[in-house]
C-alpha positions in Angstrom: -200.7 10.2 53.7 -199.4 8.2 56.7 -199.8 10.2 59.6 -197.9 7.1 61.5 -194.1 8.2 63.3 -191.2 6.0 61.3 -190.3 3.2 63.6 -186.9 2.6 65.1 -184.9 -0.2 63.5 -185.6 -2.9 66.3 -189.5 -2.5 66.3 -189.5 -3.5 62.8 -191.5 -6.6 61.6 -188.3 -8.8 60.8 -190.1 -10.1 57.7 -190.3 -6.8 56.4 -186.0 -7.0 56.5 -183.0 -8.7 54.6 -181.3 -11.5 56.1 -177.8 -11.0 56.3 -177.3 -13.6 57.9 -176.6 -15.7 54.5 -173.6 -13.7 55.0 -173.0 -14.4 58.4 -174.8 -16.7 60.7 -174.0 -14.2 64.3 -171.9 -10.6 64.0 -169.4 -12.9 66.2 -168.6 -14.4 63.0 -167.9 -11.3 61.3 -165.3 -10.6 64.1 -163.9 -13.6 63.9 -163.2 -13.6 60.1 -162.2 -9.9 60.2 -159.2 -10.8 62.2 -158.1 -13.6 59.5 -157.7 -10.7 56.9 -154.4 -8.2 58.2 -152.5 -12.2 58.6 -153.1 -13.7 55.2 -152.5 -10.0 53.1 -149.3 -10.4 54.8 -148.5 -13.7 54.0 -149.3 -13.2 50.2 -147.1 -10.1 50.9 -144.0 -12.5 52.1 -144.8 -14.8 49.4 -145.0 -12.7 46.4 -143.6 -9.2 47.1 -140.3 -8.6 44.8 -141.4 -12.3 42.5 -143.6 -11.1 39.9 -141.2 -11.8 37.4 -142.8 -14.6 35.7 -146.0 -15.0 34.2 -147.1 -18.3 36.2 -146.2 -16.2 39.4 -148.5 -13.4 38.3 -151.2 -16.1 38.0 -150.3 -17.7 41.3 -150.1 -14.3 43.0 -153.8 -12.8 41.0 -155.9 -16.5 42.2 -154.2 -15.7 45.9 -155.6 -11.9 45.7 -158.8 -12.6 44.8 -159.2 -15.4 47.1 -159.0 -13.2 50.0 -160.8 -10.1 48.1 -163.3 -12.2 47.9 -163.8 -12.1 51.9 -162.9 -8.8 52.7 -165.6 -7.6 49.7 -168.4 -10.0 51.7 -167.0 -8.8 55.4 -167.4 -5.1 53.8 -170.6 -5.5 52.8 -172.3 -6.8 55.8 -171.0 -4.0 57.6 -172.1 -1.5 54.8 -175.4 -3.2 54.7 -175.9 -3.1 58.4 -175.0 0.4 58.7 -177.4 1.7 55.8 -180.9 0.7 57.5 -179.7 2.4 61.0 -177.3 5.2 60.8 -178.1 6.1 64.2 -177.1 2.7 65.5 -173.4 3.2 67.6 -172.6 -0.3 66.6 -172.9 0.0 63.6 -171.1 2.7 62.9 -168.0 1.0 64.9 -168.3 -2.2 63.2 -168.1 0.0 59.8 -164.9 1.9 61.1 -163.4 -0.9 62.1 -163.4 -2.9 59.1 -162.4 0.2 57.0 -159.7 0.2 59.0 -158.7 -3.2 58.7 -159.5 -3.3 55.1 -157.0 -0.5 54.4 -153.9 -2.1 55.7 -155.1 -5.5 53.9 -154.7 -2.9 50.6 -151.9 -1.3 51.8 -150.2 -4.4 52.2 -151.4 -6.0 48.7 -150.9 -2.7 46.8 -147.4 -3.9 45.7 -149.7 -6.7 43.3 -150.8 -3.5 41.5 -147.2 -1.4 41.5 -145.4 -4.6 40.3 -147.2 -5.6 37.8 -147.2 -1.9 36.1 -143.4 -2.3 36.5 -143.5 -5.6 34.5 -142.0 -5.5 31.3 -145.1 -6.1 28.8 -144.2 -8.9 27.1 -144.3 -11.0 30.4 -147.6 -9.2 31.5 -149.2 -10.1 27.4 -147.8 -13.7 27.8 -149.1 -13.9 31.2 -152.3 -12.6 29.4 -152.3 -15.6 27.1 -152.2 -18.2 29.8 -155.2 -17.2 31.8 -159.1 -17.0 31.2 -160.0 -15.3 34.3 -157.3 -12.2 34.0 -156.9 -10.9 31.1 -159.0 -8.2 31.5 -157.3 -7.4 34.9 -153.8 -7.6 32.9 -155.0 -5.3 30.1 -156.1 -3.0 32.5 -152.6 -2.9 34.1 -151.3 -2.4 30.5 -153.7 0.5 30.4 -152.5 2.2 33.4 -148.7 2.3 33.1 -148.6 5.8 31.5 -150.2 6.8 34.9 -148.6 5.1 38.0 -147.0 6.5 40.9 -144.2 5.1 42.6 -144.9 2.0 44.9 -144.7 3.6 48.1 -146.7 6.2 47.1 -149.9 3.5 46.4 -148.9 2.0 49.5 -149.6 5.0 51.2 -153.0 6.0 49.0 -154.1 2.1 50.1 -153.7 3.1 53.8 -154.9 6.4 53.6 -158.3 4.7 51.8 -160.8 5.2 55.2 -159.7 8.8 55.2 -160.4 9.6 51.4 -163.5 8.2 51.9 -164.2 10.5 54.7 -166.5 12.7 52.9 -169.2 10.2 51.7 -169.6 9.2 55.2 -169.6 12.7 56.9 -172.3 13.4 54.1 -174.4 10.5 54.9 -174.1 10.8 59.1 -175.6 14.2 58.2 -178.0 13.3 56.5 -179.5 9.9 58.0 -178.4 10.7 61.9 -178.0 14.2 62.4 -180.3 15.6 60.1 -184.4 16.1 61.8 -187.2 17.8 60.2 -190.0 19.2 62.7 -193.6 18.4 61.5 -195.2 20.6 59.4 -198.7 22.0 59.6 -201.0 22.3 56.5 -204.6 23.7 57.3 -204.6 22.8 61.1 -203.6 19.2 60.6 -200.0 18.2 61.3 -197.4 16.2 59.4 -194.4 14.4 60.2 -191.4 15.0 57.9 -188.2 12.7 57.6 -185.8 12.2 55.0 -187.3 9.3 53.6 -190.8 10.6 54.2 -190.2 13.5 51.6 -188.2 11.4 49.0 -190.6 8.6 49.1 -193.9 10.2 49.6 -194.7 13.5 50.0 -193.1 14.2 46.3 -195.7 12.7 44.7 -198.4 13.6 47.5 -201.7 14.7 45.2 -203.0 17.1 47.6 -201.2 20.6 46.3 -200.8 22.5 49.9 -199.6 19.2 51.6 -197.0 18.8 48.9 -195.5 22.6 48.7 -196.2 23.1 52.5 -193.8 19.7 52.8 -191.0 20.3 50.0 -191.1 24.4 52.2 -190.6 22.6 55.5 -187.7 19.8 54.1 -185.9 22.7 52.5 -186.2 25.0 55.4 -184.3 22.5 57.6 -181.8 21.2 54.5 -180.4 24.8 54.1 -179.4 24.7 57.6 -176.5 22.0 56.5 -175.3 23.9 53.4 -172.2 25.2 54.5 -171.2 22.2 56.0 -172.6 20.0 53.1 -170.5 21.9 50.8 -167.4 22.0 52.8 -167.5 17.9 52.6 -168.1 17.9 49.0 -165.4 20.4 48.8 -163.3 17.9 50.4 -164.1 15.4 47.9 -163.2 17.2 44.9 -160.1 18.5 46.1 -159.0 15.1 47.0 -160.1 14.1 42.8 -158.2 17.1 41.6 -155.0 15.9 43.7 -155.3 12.5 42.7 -155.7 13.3 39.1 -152.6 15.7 38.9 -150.5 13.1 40.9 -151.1 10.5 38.5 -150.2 13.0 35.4 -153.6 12.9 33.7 -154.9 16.4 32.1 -157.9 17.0 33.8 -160.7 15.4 36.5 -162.4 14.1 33.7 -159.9 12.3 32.0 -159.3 10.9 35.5 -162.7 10.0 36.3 -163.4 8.7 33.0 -160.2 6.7 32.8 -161.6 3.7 35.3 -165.0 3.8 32.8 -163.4 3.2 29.6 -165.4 6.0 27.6 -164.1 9.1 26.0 -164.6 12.5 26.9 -167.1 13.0 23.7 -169.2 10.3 24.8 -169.9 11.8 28.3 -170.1 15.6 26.5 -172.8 14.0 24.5 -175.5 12.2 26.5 -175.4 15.7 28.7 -175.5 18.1 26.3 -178.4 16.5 23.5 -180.5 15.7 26.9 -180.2 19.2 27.4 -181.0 20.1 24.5 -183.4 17.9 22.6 -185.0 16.3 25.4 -186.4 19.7 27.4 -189.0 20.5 25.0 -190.2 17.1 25.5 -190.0 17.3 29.0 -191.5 21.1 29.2 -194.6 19.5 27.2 -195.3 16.9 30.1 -194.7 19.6 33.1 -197.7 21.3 31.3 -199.8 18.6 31.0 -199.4 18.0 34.8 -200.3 21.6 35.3 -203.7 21.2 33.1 -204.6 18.0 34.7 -203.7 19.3 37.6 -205.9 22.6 37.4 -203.0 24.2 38.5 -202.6 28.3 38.3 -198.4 27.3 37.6 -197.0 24.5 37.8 -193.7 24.4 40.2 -190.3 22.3 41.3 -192.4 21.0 43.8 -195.0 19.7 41.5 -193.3 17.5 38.8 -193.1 14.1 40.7 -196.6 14.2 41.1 -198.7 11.1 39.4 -200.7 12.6 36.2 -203.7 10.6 37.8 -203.0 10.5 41.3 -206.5 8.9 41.8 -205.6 5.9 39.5 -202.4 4.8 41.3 -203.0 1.7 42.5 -201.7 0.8 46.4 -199.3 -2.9 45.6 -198.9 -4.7 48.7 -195.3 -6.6 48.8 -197.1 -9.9 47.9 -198.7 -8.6 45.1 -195.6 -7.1 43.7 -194.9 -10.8 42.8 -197.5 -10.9 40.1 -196.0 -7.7 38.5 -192.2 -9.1 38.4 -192.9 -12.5 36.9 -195.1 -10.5 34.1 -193.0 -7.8 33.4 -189.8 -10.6 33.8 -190.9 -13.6 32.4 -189.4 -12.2 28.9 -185.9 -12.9 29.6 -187.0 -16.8 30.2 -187.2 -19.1 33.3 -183.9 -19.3 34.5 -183.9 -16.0 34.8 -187.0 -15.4 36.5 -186.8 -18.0 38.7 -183.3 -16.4 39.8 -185.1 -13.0 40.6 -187.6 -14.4 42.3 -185.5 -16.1 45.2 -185.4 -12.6 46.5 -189.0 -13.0 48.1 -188.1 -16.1 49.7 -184.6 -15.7 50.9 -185.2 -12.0 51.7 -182.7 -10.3 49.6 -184.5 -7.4 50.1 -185.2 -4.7 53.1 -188.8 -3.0 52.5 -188.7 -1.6 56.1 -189.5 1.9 56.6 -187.6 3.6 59.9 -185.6 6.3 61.0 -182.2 6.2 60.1 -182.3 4.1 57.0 -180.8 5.0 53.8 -183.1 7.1 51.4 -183.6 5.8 48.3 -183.0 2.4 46.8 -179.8 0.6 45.9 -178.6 -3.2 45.4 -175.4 -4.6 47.0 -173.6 -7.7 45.4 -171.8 -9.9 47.3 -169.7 -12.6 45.1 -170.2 -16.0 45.5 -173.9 -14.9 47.5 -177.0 -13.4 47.0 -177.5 -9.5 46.3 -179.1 -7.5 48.6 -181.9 -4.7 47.9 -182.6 -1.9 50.3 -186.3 0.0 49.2 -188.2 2.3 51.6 -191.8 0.5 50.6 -194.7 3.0 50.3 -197.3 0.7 49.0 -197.1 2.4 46.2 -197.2 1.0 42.3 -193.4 3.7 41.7 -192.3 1.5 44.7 -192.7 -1.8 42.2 -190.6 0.5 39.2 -188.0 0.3 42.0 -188.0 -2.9 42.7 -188.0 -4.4 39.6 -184.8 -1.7 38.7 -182.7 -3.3 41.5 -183.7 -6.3 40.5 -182.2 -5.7 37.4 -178.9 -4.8 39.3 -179.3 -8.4 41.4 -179.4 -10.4 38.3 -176.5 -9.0 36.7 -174.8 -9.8 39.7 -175.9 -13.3 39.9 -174.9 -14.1 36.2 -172.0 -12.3 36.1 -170.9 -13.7 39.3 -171.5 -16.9 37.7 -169.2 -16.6 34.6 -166.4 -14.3 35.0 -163.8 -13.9 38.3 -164.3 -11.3 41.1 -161.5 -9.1 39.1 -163.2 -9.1 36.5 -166.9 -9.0 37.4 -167.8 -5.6 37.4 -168.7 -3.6 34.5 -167.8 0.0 33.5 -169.8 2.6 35.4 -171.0 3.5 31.9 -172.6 0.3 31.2 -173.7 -0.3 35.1 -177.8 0.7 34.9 -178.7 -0.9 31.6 -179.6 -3.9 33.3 -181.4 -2.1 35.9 -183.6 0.1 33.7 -184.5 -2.3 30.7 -186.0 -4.1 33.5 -188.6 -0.7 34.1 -189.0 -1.0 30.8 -189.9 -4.6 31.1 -192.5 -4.1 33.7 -193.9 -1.1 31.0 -194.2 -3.3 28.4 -196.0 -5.9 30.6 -198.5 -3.3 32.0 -199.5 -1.5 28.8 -201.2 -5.0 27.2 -203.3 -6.1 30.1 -205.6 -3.6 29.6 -207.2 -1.5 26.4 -208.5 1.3 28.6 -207.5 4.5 27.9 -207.0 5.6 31.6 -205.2 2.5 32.5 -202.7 2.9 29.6 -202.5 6.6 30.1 -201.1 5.9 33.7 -198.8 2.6 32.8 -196.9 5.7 29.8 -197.1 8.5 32.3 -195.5 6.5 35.3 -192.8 4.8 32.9 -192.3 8.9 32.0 -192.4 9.8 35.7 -190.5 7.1 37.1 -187.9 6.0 34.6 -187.0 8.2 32.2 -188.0 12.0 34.8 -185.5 10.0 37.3 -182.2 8.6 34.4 -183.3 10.8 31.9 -184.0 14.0 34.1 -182.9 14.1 37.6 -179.6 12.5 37.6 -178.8 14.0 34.2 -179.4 17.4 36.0 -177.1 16.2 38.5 -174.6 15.3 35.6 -174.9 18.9 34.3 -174.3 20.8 37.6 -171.5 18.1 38.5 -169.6 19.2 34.9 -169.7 22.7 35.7 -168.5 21.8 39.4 -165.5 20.1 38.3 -164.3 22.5 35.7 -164.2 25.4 38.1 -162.4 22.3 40.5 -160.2 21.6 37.4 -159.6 25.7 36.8 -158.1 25.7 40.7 -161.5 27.6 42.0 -163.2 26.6 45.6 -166.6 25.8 45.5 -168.9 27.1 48.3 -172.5 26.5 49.3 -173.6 29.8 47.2 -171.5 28.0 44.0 -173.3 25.2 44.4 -176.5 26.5 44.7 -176.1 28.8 41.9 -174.7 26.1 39.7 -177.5 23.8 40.4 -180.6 26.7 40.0 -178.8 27.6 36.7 -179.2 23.3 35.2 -182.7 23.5 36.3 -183.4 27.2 34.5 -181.4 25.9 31.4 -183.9 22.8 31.3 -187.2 23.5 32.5 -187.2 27.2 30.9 -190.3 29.5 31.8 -192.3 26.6 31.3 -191.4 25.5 35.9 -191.1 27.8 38.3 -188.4 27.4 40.3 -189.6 27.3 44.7 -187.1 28.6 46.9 -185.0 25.7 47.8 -185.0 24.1 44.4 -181.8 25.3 44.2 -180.5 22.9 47.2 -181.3 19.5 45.3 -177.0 19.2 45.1 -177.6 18.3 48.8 -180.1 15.3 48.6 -177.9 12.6 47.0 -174.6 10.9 47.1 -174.1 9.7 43.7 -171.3 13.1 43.6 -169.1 11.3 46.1 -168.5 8.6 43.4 -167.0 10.5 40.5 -169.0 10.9 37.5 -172.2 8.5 38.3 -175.3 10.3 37.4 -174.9 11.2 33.9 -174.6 7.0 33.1 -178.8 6.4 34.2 -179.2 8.2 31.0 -176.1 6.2 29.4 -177.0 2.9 30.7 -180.9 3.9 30.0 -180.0 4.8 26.8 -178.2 1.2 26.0 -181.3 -0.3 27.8 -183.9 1.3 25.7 -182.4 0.6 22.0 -182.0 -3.1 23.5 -185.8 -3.5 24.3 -186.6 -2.1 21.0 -184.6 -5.0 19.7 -186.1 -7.4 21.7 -189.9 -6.3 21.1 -189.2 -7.1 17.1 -187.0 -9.8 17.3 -187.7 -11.6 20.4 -185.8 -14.8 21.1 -183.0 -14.2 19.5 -182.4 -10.6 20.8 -182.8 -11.7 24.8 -180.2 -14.1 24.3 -178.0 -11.9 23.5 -178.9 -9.6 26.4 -178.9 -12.5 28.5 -174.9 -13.0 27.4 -173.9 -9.2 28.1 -175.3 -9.8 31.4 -173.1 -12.6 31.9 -170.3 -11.5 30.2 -169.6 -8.7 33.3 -166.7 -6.4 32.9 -165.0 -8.6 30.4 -165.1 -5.8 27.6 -165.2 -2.3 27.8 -168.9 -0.4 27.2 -168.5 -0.1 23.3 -167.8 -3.5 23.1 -170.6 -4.8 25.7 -172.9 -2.4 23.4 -172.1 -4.0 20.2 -172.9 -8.0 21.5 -176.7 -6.5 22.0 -176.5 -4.4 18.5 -176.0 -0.7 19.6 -173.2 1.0 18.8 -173.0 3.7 21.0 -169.5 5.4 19.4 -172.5 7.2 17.4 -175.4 9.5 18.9 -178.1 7.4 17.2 -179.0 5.6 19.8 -179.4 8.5 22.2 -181.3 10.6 19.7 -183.6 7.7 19.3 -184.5 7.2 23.0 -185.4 11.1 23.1 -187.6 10.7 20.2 -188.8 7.5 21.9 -189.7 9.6 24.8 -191.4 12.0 23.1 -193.5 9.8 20.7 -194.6 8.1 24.4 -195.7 11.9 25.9 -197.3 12.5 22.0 -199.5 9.2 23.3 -200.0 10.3 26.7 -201.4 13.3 25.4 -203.3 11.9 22.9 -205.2 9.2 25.3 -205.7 12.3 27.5 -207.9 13.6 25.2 -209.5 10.4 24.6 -210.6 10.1 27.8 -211.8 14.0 27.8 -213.8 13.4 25.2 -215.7 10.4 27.1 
């Protein structure tokens, strides 16, 4: 365990860092572009506002709009991206502020497109649909939403109002990345130092017992110092969802959320409650095996991210991560590979490690440029399940960027990880034949288990489960307080884990350690989009060639159809629970292995 302080942002090796500066050559730039955007909304305004009448106007009008969404999306997300590695940094956090608040009167001023077009008689909007390849998807969507629409000045108003409802996500993550310190922690007369980052990337899966529980005591001590006002942001949040959901008439959060996803209420009901249900036992099985391998006297919350054998995880440098990708990537052809790996060379991604930085890892698309990937690297071989996930996310957005319009790039939330997390599954495939050993294989199952499916499969559906109970007390008109929350949240992990966990004292606070709650119903589609992901590599294993060119033309496909549809080109058909049954039994047959080879190597 690094005994090392983080570093601060500017006394970081720079090749260690992304280079925004594909987006921009000098923050000057950004400036300068950033006052182009309040002018030109306006002038679309003047030009189109009260003339959508025809279909070749619409057109006109849609190629306009996306032309200049096109900037603001790439002005956005430099300043998103510059933000996320140094919360702490003043700048930063101006240059953020100001372009919400430019962005929002850009929308405010383009939000009659939207308010028209719902007011366009249909047959004008279907033969507008007929005319154009890059908007019918955008047009159908309008269709869609004309049961739900608000009056015009009323979206005008929401588009201005945008910084504010976004308030909450960014009060949560100033919190968390700026305000929130952890002192060191002392384990046996040596000392620690804690961060953020520190405990989500490495003292979770830290082998040494007292150094891990004396670490997850010390983060929790200092998280549940920020409940109350943790929960009185997310509080925020879902009052601003419930409002939202009444104005616009539909029947419940859900069916609001859900609406922007295209998936029925059934489908989300299902991949939370047979996870629930049929994967536990599964799950329960492996927490023991940890605790025999382990020696442990019980095995705790704490405890289940640590490696099965700790002492066989290799350390990956960032150079030789390379020889991992192109093995576990090579599957999906050259073009392909050759498009992922530009991320080494034109620095796509930030492996830095400092204070202030983002926890976690995520990947930012910018149309029309390269994606960008922000990791915390450790050095170790999780850190190359990461990469190779966000990968997954770049080359989506390469391919889809490629082949449909910005309006219709972006796929259903539902859909969103299944090119993210077949690519884990990828790297599995390519580790478990380069060696017969028993250990070695043991470890490539047992991380694919501890990595992918404990964190899609487990984690965020847990978060999925607490959320849903969240939102119906939201939905029944109850407020939610810090002792709801944490008693929602204690009650998924009891219904889960059973007696065969105990539960630490602070377990109960996880609801505070991510953001994926400030973005409507997110976490229970890992297990969606994992689920997609895993029937499609099962595919591809038996029918190779054939099957990866079909993947590779979802990929590019984007948000052109709706996740049933994107599910059927690869040959699932998620309207049944087949596929999801099938990945739990598929977990389970891979911990019926793991436990097998552990006996195996007992025996030698």
């Amino acid at each position: 365990m690094s005994e090392n302080k983080l570093l601060k942002r500017w006394e970081v090796d720079e090749s260690l860092t992304w280079d925004l500066t594909r987006l921009y050559a000098v923050a000057d730039d950004f400036e300068k572009e950033l006052k182009t955007f309040i002018p030109k909304s306006e002038d679309i305004q003047q030009k189109f506002e009260g003339q959508l009448d025809s279909p070749q106007t619409i057109l006109y009008c849609l190629e306009e709009y996306e032309s200049l969404l096109q900037k603001v999306s790439k002005a956005g997300t430099y300043s998103f991206l510059a933000s996320s590695v140094d919360e702490t940094d003043e700048k930063n956090q101006q240059r953020v502020a100001k372009a919400q608040m430019i962005f929002s009167k850009v929308m405010g001023n383009l939000s009659f497109i939207e308010s028209e077009l719902k007011e366009a008689p249909e047959e004008i909007l279907k033969e507008a649909m007929a005319q154009t390849k890059n908007y019918r998807v955008v047009l159908q969507d309008i269709l869609r939403s004309k049961p739900f629409k608000l009056h015009r000045e009323v979206e005008k108003t929401l588009a201005y109002l945008d910084p504010v409802l976004e308030a909450p996500y960014q009060i949560y993550n100033q919190a968390k990345l700026a305000d929130l310190s952890f002192p060191n922690f002392i384990v046996e007369g040596q000392e620690y130092p804690m961060s953020f980052v520190r405990f989500e990337n490495e003292y979770q899966m830290e082998p040494d017992t007292k150094i891990r529980r004396g670490a997850f005591q010390c983060f929790s001590k200092e998280l549940r110092k920020y409940r109350n006002t943790m929960a009185s942001t997310y509080y925020t949040k879902l009052q601003q969802e419930k409002v939202l959901s009444d104005l616009r008439g539909h029947q419940n959060i859900f069916e609001y959320l859900l609406f922007d996803q295209k998936v029925e209420r059934n489908l989300y009901d299902r991949q939370i409650d047979l996870i629930m249900e049929e994967l536990a036992p599964h799950m329960r099985r492996y927490a023991k095996l940890l605790q025999k391998e382990h020696e442990l006297e019980k095995i705790t919350f704490a405890d289940l991210k640590i490696s099965l054998d700790p002492e066989y995880d290799p350390q990956v440098t960032i150079e030789e991560s390379k020889e991992y990708i192109k093995g576990a990537l090579s599957i999906l052809g050259e073009d392909y590979l050759n498009l992922v790996m530009r991320s080494y060379d034109e620095r796509w991604v930030d492996f830095a490690q400092n204070e202030g930085k983002s926890t976690g890892g995520f990947c930012a698309g910018v149309y029309g440029y390269n994606p960008y990937i922000l990791l915390s690297w450790s050095g170790l071989m999780n850190e190359v399940f990461t990469l190779v996930h966000e990968l997954g996310h770049a080359g989506h957005s390469m391919l889809s960027a490629e082949n449909v319009s910005l309006l219709e790039q972006d796929p259903s939330m539902y859909f969103v990880e299944a090119p993210s997390t077949i690519n884990e599954l990828f790297l599995t495939n390519y580790l478990v034949k380069k060696s017969n050993d028993p250990r070695f294989k043991r470890w490539v199952l047992s991380s694919m288990i501890a990595n992918t499916y404990y964190h899609n499969f487990v984690t965020h559906l847990l978060e999925a489960t607490y959320q849903r109970e969240v939102y119906k007390l939201t939905d029944q008109g109850e407020s939610v307080h810090a002792n709801t929350l944490d008693k929602l949240k204690k009650q998924a992990l009891q219904d889960f884990w059973g007696d065969s966990v105990e539960l630490n004292d602070g377990a109960e606070l996880t609801w505070m350690r991510q953001p994926h709650y400030y973005d409507g119903l997110y976490s229970y589609t890992y297990s969606a989009g994992l689920t997609v992901a895993t029937a499609v590599n099962q595919r591809i294993l038996k029918e190779g060639e054939s099957a990866v060119k079909d993947w590779l033309q979802v990929m590019k496909s984007g948000g052109t159809q709706d996740p049933v549809g994107l599910a059927k080109l690869t040959g699932v058909d998620i309207t049944t629970e087949k596929p999801l049954k099938d990945t739990i039994a598929y977990i389970g047959s891979m911990i019926d292995e793991i436990e097998r080879l552990t006996e195996e190597i007992h025996e030698k």
